[in-house]
C-alpha positions in Angstrom: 94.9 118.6 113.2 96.6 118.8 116.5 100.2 117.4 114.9 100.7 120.0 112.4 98.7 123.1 114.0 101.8 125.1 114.4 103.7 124.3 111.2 103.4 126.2 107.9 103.4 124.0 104.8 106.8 124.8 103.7 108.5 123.9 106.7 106.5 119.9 106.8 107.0 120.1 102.9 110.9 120.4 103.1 111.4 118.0 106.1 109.4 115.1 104.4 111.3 115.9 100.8 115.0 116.4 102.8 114.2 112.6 104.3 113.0 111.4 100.6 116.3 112.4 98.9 118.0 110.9 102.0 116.2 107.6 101.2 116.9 107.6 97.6 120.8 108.4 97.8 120.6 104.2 99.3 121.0 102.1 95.8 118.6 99.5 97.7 118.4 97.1 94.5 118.4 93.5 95.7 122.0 93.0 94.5 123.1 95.3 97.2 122.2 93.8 100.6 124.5 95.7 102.7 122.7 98.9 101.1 119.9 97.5 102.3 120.9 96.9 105.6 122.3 100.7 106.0 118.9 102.0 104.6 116.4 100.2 107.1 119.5 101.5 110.4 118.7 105.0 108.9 115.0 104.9 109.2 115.6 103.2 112.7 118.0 106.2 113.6 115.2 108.5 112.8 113.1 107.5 115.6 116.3 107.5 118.0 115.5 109.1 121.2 111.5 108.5 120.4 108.9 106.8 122.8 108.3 103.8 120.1 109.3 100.2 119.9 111.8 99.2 116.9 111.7 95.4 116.1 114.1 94.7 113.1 113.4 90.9 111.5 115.4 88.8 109.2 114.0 86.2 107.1 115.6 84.5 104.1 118.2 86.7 104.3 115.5 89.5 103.8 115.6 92.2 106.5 112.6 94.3 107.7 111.5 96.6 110.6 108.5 97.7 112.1 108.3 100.6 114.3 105.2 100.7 117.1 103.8 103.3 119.3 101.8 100.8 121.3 104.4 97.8 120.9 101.3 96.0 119.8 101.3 93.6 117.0 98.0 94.1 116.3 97.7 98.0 116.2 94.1 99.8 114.8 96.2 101.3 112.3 99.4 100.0 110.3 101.2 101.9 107.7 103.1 99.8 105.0 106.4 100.6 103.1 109.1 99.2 101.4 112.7 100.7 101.0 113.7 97.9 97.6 113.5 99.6 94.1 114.4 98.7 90.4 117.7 98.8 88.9 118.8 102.2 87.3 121.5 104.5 85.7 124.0 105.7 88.4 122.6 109.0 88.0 119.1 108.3 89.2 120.4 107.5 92.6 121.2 111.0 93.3 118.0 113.2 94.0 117.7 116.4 92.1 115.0 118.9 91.3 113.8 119.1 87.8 111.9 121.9 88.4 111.0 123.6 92.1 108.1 121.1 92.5 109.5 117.9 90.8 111.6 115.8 92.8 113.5 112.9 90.7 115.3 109.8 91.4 114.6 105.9 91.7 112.4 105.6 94.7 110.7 109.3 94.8 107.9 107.7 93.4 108.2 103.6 94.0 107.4 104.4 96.8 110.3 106.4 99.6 108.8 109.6 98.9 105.3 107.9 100.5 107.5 106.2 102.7 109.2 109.3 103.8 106.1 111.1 104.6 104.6 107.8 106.7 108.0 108.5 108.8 107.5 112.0 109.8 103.8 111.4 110.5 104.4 108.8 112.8 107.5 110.0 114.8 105.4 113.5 114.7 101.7 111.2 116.4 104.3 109.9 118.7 105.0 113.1 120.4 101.3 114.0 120.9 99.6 113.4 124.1 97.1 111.0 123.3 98.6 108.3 120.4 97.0 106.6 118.3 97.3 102.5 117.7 99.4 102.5 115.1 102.8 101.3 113.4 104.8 101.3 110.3 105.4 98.0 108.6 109.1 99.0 106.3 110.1 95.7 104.3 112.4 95.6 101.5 111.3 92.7 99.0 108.1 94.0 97.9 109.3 94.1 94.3 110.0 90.6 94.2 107.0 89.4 95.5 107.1 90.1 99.2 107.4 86.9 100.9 110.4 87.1 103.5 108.9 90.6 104.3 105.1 91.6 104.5 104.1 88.3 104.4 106.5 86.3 107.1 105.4 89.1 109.1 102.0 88.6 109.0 102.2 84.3 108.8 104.8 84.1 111.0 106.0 87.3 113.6 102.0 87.2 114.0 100.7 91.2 112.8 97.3 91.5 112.9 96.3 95.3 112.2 92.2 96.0 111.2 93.9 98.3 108.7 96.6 98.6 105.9 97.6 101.4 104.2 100.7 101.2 101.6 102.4 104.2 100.3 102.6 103.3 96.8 101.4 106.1 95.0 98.2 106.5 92.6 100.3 106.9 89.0 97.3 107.1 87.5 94.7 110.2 86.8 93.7 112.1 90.4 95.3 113.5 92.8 96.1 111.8 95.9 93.3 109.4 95.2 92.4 106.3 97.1 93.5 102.8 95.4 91.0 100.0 97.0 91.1 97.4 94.1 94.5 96.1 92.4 94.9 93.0 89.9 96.3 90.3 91.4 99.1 88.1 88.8 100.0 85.2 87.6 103.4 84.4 86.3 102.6 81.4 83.6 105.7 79.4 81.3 104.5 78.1 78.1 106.9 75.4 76.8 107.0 73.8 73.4 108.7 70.7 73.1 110.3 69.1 69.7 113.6 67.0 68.9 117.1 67.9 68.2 118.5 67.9 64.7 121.4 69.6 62.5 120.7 73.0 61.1 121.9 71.7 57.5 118.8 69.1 57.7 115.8 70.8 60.3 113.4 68.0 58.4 115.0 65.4 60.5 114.2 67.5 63.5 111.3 68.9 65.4 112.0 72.9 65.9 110.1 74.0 69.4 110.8 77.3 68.7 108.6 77.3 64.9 105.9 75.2 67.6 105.8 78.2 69.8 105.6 80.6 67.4 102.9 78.8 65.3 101.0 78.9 68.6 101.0 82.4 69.0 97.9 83.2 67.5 96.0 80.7 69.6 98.0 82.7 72.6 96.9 86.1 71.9 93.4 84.9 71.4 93.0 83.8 74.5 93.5 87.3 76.1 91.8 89.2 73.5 88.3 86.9 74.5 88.9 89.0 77.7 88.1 92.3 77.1 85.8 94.1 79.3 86.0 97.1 81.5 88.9 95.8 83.3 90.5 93.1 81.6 93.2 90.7 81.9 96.3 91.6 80.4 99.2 89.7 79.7 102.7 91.1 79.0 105.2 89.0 76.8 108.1 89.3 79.3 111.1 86.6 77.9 111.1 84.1 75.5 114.3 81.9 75.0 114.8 78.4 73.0 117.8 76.5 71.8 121.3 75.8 72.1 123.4 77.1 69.5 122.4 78.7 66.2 123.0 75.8 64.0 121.0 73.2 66.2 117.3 72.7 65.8 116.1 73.6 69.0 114.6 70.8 71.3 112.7 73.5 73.8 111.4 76.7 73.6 109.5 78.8 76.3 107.9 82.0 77.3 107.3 83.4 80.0 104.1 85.6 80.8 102.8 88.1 83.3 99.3 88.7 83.4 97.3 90.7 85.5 93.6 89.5 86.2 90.7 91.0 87.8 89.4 88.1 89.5 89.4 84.5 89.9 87.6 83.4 87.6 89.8 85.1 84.5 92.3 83.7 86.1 91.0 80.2 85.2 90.1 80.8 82.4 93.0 81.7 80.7 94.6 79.0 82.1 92.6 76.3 81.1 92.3 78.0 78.1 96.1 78.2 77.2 96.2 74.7 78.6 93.8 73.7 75.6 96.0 74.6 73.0 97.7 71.6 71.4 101.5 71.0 71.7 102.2 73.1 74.9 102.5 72.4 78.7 101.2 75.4 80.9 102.4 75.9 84.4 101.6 78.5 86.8 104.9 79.7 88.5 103.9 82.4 90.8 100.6 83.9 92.0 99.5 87.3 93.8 95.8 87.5 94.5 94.3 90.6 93.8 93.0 93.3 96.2 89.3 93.8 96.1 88.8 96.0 99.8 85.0 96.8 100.8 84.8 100.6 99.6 82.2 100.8 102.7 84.7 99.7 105.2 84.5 102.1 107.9 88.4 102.7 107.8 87.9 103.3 103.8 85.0 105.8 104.4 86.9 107.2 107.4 90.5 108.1 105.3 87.8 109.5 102.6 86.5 111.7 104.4 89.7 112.9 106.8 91.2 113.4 103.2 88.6 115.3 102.0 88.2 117.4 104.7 92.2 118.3 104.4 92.4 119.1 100.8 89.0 121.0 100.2 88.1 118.4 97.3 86.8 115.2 96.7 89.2 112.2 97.0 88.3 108.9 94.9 87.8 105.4 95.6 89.9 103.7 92.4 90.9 101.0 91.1 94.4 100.4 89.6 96.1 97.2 87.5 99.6 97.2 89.8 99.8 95.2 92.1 101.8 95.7 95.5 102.0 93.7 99.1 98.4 94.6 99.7 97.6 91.1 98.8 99.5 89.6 101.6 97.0 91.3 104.0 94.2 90.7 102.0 94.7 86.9 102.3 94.8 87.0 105.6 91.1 89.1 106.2 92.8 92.3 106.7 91.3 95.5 104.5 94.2 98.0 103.1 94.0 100.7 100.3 97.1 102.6 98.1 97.2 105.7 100.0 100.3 108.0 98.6 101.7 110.8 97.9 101.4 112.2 93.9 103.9 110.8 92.0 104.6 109.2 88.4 107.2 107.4 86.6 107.5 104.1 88.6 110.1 101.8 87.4 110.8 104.7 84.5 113.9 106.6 83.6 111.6 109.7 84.7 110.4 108.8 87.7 109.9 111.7 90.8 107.3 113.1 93.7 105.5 115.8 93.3 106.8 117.6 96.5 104.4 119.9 96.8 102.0 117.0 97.8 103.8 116.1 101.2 102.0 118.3 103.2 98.3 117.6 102.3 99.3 113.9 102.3 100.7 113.9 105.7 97.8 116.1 106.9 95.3 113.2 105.7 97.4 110.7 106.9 97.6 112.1 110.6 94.5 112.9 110.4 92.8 109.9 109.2 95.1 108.5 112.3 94.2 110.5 114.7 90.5 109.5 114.4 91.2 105.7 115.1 89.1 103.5 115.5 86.6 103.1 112.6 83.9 100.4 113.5 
């Protein structure tokens, strides 16, 4: 492709990895808003001197930016990226090779390595004659549920792209795969109620805690009648009860994350866990899962560019994480996990597999270059 005709793999390979360890050396964490701040004026410093628009937003305190070739807010073509990660040790916030091809830190992975690459490939279309409609979508509360960034963008600052495609790489098996189906989640508290006594006489109490564990078995049934090919699961994520040690707890809950396939497991675990006696259910938070056409022309279209570019065949996949796909699903608008190869999300071995970059950039531009799909 015209953008990377003169340029030896190497020489795209270390740019795009240089600007990943950049990225990573920001402790972007959401306790650490200023780092935050610095992060998204370093990606805006990259296109300095470039023939795009730059918007930066704020909403609940939550700062984005999305960069434009057209200054359209509804480009063909919009690539998506977020610059927040996990906590970690001190340690993983300094890059460093583990071997030549393994680059590790909090982030390579989760997801500045693929946001990184999504950089270069757009300042690199913007230099090209004829440019494509496209922009770059870089939030920074997508692990926490993106609602003051992909989402206020698209309800409120009115983006409207045909097309999505988020970063987040495939930490699954394949390489460079493409990711058109994610679960969506439910976060669900089940309380148990009882009444307050002294620990030297429980029998003139009720202890919530002994109800919620006496319910457990009814719990876990209710996930294990949904096994299938892709199944709900549910991960026990905190459970907490009671005052002091020697007071028979009046309240215990616990709090659940499941991942669902569809709507329709989605109600029924709830009205299943809403059956069993002695517990109130309440749904707390919701994602809706991603289910994209896999015969979208854009799907078929970055199938095929990608193929083309790494001499093999690329798969259409499904995969349980979720990610701010959602937000453009429920609004009409199709998007797939496009990134680089990478593992170890949210783990203490988390890194990119460097030697990636270039065939992911080369897909990418390519895939760009060939707007639009109808």
């Amino acid at each position: 492709m015209v953008a990377y005709a003169g340029e030896s793999e190497a020489s795209l390979r270390r740019r795009v990895a240089s600007s990943t360890a950049d990225l990573v050396e920001y402790r972007t964490t959401e306790d650490r808003p200023a780092e935050i701040e610095d992060c998204l004026s370093y990606i805006a410093d990259f296109f300095a001197g470039e023939a795009v628009d730059i918007d930066r937003f704020s909403h609940g305190g939550t700062p984005s930016l999305v960069v434009s070739l057209d200054g359209s807010r509804s480009p063909e073509l919009l690539f998506h990226g977020h610059v927040d990660v996990v906590p970690a040790a001190d340690s993983m916030f300094t890059p460093r090779y583990v071997d030549e091809g393994e680059l590790s830190g909090r982030g390579t992975a989760d997801m500045k390595g693929g946001l990184a690459a999504m950089m270069h490939v757009v300042r690199d279309l913007s230099r090209q004659p004829s440019r494509p409609s496209l922009a770059l979508m870089v939030v920074t509360d997508e692990e926490r549920g993106g609602h003051h960034g992909a989402r206020h963008l698209l309800d409120e600052a009115g983006y409207d792209p045909a097309f999505c495609i988020t970063g987040e790489p495939n930490n699954l098996d394949g390489y460079i795969d493409i990711v058109y189906r994610q679960k969506g989640v439910i976060r669900i508290d089940v309380t148990a109620t009882g009444a307050p006594a002294h620990a030297a006489t429980p029998e003139q109490g009720e202890n919530a805690i002994e109800a919620l564990m006496d319910a457990h078995p009814e719990i876990r049934a209710v996930f294990a009648a949904e096994a299938g090919d892709w199944p709900t699961t549910v991960n026990y994520g905190l459970i907490e009860g009671g005052t002091a040690v020697n007071q028979v707890p009046d309240s215990a809950r616990l709090r659940l994350d499941v991942r669902y396939p569809d709507a329709d497991a989605r109600d029924r675990v709830l009205t299943a866990l809403r059956a069993i006696d002695g517990l109130s259910v309440e749904s707390v938070g919701h994602g809706a899962p991603v289910d994209t056409d896999p015969d979208d022309p854009h799907v078929r279209g970055l199938q095929r560019h990608a193929e083309q570019v790494l001499g093999r065949d690329v798969h259409l996949v499904r995969k349980p994480h979720t990610s701010d796909l959602r937000h453009f699903a429920s609004h009409g608008i199709p998007g797939v996990a496009f990134g680089p190869e990478a593992y170890g999300s949210h783990e203490g071995y988390e890194y990119l597999v460097v030697d990636s970059l270039p065939d992911y950039c080369r897909a990418l531009a390519a895939f760009a270059a060939g707007a639009p799909y109808r």
